[in-house]
Each structure stands twice: as structure tokens, then as C-alpha cells.
C-alpha positions in Angstrom: 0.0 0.0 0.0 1.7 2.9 -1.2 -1.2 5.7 0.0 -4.3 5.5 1.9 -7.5 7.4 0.0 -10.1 5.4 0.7 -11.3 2.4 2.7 -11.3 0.6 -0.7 -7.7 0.6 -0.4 -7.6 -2.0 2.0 -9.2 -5.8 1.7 -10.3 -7.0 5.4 -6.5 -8.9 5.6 -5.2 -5.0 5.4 -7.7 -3.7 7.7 -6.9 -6.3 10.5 -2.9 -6.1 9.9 -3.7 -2.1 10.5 -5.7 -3.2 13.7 -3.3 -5.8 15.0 -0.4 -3.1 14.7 -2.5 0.1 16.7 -3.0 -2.7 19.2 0.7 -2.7 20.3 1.2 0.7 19.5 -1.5 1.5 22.0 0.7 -0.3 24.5 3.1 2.2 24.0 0.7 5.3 24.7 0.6 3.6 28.6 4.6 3.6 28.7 6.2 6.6 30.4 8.3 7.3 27.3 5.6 6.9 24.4 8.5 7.3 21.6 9.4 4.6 19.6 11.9 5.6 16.7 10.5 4.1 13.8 10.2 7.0 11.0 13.5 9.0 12.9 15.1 11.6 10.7 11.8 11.5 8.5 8.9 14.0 8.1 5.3 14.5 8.1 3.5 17.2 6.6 -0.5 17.8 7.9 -2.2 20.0 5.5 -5.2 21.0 6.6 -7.9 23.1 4.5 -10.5 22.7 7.3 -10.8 22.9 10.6 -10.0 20.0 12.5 -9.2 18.7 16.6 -8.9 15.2 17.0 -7.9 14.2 13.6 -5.0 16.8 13.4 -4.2 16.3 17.0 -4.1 12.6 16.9 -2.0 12.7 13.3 0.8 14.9 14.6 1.0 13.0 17.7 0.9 9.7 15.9 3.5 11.1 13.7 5.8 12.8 16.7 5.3 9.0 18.7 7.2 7.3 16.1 9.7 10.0 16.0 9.1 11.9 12.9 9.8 15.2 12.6 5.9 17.4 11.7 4.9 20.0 9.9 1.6 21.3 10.3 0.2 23.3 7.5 -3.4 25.1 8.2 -5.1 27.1 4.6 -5.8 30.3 7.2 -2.2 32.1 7.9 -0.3 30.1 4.9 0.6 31.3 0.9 -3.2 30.2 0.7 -4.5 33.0 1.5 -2.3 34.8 -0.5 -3.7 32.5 -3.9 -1.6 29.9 -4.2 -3.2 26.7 -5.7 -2.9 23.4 -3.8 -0.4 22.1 -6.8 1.7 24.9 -6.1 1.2 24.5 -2.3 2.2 20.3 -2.5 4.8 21.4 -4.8 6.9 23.6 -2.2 6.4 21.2 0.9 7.5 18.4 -1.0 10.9 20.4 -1.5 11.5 19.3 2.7 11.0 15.8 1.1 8.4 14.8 3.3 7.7 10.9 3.8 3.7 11.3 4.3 2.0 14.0 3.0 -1.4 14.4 5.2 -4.5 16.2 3.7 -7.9 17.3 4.7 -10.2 19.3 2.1 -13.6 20.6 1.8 -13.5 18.8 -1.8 -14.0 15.4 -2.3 -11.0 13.6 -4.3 -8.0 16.6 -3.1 -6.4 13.2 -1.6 -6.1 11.3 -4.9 -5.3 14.7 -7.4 -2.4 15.6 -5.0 -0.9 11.9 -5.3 0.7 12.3 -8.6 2.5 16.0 -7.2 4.3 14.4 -5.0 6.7 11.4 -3.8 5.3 11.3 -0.6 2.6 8.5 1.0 -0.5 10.7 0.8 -3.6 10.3 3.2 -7.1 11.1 3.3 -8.0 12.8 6.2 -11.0 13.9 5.3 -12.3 14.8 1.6 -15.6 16.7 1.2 -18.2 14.3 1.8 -16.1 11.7 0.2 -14.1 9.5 2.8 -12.6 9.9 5.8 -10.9 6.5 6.0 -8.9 6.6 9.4 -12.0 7.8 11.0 -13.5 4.3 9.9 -10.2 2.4 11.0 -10.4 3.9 14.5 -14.2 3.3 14.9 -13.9 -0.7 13.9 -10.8 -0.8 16.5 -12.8 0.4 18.9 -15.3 -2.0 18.5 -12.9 -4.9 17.9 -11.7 -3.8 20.8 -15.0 -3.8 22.8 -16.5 -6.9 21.2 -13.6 -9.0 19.8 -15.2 -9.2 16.7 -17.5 -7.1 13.9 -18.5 -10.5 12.8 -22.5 -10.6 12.2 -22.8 -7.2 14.4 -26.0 -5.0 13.8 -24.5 -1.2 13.2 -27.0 1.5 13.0 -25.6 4.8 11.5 -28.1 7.6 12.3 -28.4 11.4 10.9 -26.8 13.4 8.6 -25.8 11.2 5.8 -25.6 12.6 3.2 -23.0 15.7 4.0 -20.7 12.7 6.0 -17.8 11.3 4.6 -17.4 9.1 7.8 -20.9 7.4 6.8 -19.4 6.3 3.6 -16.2 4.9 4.9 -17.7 3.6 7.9 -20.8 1.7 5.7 -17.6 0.1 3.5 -15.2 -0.4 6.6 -18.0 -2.4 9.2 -19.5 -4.0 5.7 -16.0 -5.7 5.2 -15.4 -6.9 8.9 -19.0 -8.5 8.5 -21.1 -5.9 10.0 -24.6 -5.7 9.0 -25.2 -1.8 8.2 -28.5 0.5 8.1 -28.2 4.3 7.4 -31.1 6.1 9.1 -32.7 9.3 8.8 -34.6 12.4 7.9 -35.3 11.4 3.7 -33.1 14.5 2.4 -30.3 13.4 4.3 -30.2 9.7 2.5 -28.0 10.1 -0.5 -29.7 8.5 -3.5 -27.9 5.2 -4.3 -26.7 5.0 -1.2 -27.6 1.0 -0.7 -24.5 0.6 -3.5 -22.2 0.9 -0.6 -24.1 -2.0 1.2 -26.0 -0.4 3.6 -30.0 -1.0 3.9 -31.9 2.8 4.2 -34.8 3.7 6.3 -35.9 7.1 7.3 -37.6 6.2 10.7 -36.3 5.2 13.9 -38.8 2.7 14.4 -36.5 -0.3 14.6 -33.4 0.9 16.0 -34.0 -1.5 18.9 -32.5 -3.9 16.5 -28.9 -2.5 16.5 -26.2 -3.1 18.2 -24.2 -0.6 17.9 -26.4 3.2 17.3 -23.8 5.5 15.0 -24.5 8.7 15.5 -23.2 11.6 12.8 -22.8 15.0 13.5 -25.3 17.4 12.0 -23.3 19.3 9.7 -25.1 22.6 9.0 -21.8 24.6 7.8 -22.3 22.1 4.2 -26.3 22.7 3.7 -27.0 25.2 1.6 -30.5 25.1 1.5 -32.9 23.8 4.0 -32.7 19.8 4.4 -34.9 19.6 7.3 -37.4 22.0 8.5 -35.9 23.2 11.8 -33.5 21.9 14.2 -36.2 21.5 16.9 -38.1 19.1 14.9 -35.0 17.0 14.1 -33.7 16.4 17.5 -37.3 15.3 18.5 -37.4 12.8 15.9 -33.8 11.2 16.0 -32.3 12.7 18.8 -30.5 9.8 20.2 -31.4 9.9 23.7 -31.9 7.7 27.1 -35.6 6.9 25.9 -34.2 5.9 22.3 -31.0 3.1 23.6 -32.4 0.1 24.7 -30.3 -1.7 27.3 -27.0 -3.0 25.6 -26.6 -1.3 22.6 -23.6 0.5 22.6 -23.2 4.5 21.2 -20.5 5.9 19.0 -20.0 9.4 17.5 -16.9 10.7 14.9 -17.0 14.2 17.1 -17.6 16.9 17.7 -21.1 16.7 19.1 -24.0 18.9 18.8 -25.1 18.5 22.2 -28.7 18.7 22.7 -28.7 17.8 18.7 -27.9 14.7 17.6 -27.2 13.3 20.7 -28.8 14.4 24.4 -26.5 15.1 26.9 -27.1 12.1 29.5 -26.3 9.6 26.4 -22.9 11.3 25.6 -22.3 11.1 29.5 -23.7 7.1 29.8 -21.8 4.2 30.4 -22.5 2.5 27.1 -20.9 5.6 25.0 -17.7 4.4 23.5 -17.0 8.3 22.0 -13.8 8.9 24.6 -12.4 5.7 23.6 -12.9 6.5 20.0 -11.1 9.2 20.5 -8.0 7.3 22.1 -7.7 4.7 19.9 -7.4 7.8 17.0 -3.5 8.3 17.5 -2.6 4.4 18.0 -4.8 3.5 14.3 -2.7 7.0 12.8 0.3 5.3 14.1 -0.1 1.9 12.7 -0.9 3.8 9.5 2.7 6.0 9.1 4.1 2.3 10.0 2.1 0.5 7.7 2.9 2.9 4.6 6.4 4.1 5.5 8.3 1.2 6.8 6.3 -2.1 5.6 7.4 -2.9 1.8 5.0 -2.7 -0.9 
């Protein structure tokens, strides 16, 4: 694997070699020193066109963990601003010959057009709602983790489809591992076609008791443009995942951030069967066994 764009890049063998690396790597975040010196005298570039906490956090911390020297790039404050075109931008920070090259845009399919620019591993951090394939990584360890297995699994991903690139490489992610998906939600936010990725559709709540896992996606009202729903009062009444809503044992996830009060009421986020702090966590041990698993493993 020479660069990481999509989930597609990875056959269920890849995924679980990914997996079975973050596990000792997350042995490592409990050490006192949590260095190891795999990519030393080597350098990663974040370049970030959006705004971003726990995925640039966890990168350059993954990054700095195996010893890499980091560069973070953010559009506000850099030669973007002045005009400069994201060619011309991948062009100069490949001059510092950079090992990995990561990339987040507002515009799905940045990640593959900046692969032939450069000699660096490129990955997707985030593409407009294309992919956001480490997102999907993390969330499967963290189940994996929980459940030992994805195997036959019930996962429920509820909300704001069609603006999420996490739906879309989580649908092809817990698909391969032999999750059974739904998608659920308000009718203009269920992408047309979106049962080609593998996921069954529904636009009602009514049978969410079935899940086992509830994904929930963040409501993301910076990409609407026109009026997907009729207010936000009447969304969170009907799929507002709440107390009311979880039945006992179904586990709660969330990519972050939360719309408190939203998407998600507060006394869920807080509950014992949430799993969004440890999704968070496992975020720089999956980055880590990613730089490993493109920089030092041969193709």
C-alpha cells in the first residue's frame, strides 16, 4: 500500500494487519516514554484546508510518537491565503522531502489529485463528503476492541448522511469486517444510491432497537445550503439519540464533535454504554499503525 485514500484501499486482511499493529502501538501510549523511533530523521506534513481537533491532534501525535519530525500546515495564515493553488502548495512542501503527505479538504477527491505531485505516502484525512478512511479504522478498532469481533454485528448509523464522509467509509469499513449496516434518517439526508455501498436505508427510527451498535453523525449545517430539514427543533425530537431511544446494551458511538442537545442528548454522551472517549483514544494508535504501515512495511 503505497497511499491511503479510501477504505477501498484496504481488503479485510489490510484492515486487520492495520488493527493488530495500533494494538501494540496502543501499548506504547501507557509507557512513560511513548517514543518509539521508527520514521526517525523522517517528516510528516499535515495539510489542513478545514478545521480539525482530533484528527490533526491525533495525526501529529501519531507522527511525533514514532519519531518523525511534523509539519503542520493550516489554509488560514499560509501562501493560501495569498492564492496559491494546492499544486503549487504540495509542490513547495514536497521540496523538505516529506515521507507522508497528510490532507484534509472541503472537496472530495483533493487526496487522490495531490498523489501524482508528489513522492510522498498521501492520506485522506478527510475529503468533502467523500471519505474519511482513518476515522473508519479507529471506529472498527474500537469496537474490535470492545466486542472482539464485527462479525455478524447490527450497526445502525443515524443522521446526517448525506454531507458525512465518515458514513461512507464507515458503511464500506464495518461492511467488510461483517457488520450488518442500516443508514437512518430524515429522507433528504439519505443520499440516493446510497444502498451501492451495502447499507440498507430507512428514514424512521422505528427499529433501531434492533442494532447493536447506534452510529451517530454530527449534523453538519456549515455544508447545507438550502434547507434539508425543517428546523432543528423538529430533528432532534425525531432522531435525537437519547436515554428513551438506547435500549439496554446497545452500545453509542460518534466521529466528534457533538451537537449536544442535537444529535445526541447530553445524558447519552455522558452514559456508560458511549464508546466516543475511547474512539477518540484509539485515533492516534490506528494513525500510528498507519505512518508504519505505509512508511516502513514494503509494498
Amino acid at each position: 500500500m503505497s497511499h491511503l485514500l479510501s477504505i477501498e484501499d484496504l481488503d479485510r486482511a489490510g484492515i486487520e494487519r492495520i488493527l493488530d499493529r495500533a494494538e501494540s502501538f496502543a501499548e506504547v501510549s501507557g509507557r512513560e516514554i511513548k517514543k518509539v523511533p521508527a520514521l526517525r530523521g523522517r517528516t510528516v506534513v499535515n495539510l489542513f484546508y478545514e478545521s480539525s481537533t482530533r484528527t490533526s491532534s491525533s495525526f501529529e501525535l501519531a507522527a511525533k510518537r514514532l519519531s518523525a519530525d511534523v509539519v503542520n500546515i493550516r489554509a488560514a495564515g499560509s501562501a493560501v491565503d495569498k492564492g496559491e493553488s494546492l499544486r503549487d502548495t504540495v509542490q513547495t512542501l514536497s521540496a523538505y522531502d516529506p515521507a507522508a503527505i497528510v490532507i484534509r479538504s472541503p472537496h472530495a477527491g483533493t487526496a487522490a489529485l495531490v498523489v501524482p505531485w508528489t513522492d510522498a505516502a498521501v492520506i485522506n484525512a478527510g475529503d468533502g463528503k467523500h471519505e474519511h478512511p482513518t476515522q473508519a479504522l479507529l471506529d472498527v478498532f474500537t469496537l474490535r476492541r470492545r466486542l472482539g469481533s464485527l462479525e455478524g454485528l447490527n450497526i445502525w448509523i443515524v443522521g446526517d448522511v448525506t454531507h458525512s464522509r465518515v458514513a461512507r467509509s464507515n458503511i464500506l469499513a464495518f461492511g467488510g469486517m461483517g457488520a450488518k449496516v442500516t443508514v437512518a434518517g430524515p429522507p433528504t439526508l439519505l443520499p440516493r444510491g446510497i444502498e451501492q455501498l451495502g447499507a440498507a436505508a430507512t428514514p424512521s427510527l422505528e427499529r433501531l432497537h434492533e442494532a447493536d451498535v447506534v452510529y451517530v453523525l454530527r449534523m453538519q449545517q456549515e455544508r447545507m445550503e438550502s434547507a434539508y430539514i425543517p428546523t432543528l427543533r423538529e430533528y432532534a425530537q425525531r432522531y435525537q439519540i437519547n436515554s428513551a431511544r438506547l435500549r439496554p446494551g446497545q452500545l453509542l458511538m460518534h466521529p466528534g464533535p457533538v451537537n449536544r442537545g442535537l444529535e445526541l442528548s447530553g445524558e447519552a454522551i455522558d452514559s456508560d454504554v458511549s464508546l466516543i472517549g475511547s474512539q477518540v483514544q484509539a485515533g492516534v494508535a490506528v494513525r500510528m499503525a498507519v505512518f508504519y504501515e505505509l512508511l516502513t512495511v514494503p509494498a
